[in-house]
N, C-alpha and C positions, 0 to 999 in steps of 0.2 A: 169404890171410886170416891175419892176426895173434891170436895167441892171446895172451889176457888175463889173467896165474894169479894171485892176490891170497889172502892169508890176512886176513881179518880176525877182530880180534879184539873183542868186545859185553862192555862192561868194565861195573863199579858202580862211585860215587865210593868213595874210601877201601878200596879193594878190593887188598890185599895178594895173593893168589893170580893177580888180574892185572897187574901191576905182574911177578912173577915170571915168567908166561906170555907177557908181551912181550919179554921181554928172552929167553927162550928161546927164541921163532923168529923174535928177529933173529940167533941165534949160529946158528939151524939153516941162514937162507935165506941167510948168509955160508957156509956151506958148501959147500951146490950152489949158489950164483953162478954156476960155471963149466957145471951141466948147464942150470939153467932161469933166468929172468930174473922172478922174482916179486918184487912189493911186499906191504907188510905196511900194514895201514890199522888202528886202534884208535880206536873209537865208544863215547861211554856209549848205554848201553840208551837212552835217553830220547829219543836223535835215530836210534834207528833205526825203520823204518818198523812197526806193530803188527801190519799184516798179516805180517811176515817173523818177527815174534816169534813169531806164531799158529804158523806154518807149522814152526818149528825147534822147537815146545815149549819154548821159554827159562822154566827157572823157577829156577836156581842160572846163577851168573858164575864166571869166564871164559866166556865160550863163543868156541870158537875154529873159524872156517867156515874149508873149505880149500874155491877156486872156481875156477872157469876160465869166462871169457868168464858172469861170474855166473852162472853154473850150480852151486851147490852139491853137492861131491864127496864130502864128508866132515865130520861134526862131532864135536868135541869138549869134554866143562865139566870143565874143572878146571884145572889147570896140570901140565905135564910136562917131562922132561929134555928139553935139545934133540936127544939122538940119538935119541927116539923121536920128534921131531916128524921130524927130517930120513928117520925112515923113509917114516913116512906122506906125506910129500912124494914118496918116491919111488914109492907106491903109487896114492895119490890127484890126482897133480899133470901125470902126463907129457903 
């Protein structure tokens, strides 16, 4: 069975903090490249589904899901260095 690890990130238009948050966990997920094979996906709020926003309590952006085979491992809102995203990758992702 194939395991599915994806970070997405649920941005707002004109949102400067994600704009920042995307570009630090594509420098995180070029890091471990070599341990996990994740893609990184970036949605505005509007085309995501409302039940999912119910579910994560979205009420501030970034919000950045760390998933496996969609299962929700980890969340985070804000924006962060990528050596603290590549931790949590190594915590929430294996």
């Amino acid at each position: 069975m194939s395991v599915d690890r994806k970070i997405l990130i649920i941005t707002t238009p004109g949102c400067l903090g994600c704009t920042i948050q995307s570009k630090n966990v594509g420098e995180a997920i070029k890091t471990v490249k070599s341990k996990f094979n994740i893609t990184k996906e970036l949605e505005d709020y509007r085309r995501i589904d409302r039940s999912l926003l119910r579910k994560i309590n979205a009420k501030d952006y970034p919000i950045t899901l760390f998933m496996i085979n969609d299962d929700i491992r980890f969340k985070c809102v804000g924006s962060y260095p990528a050596p603290v995203i590549v931790r949590w990758i190594d915590l929430y992702m294996k």
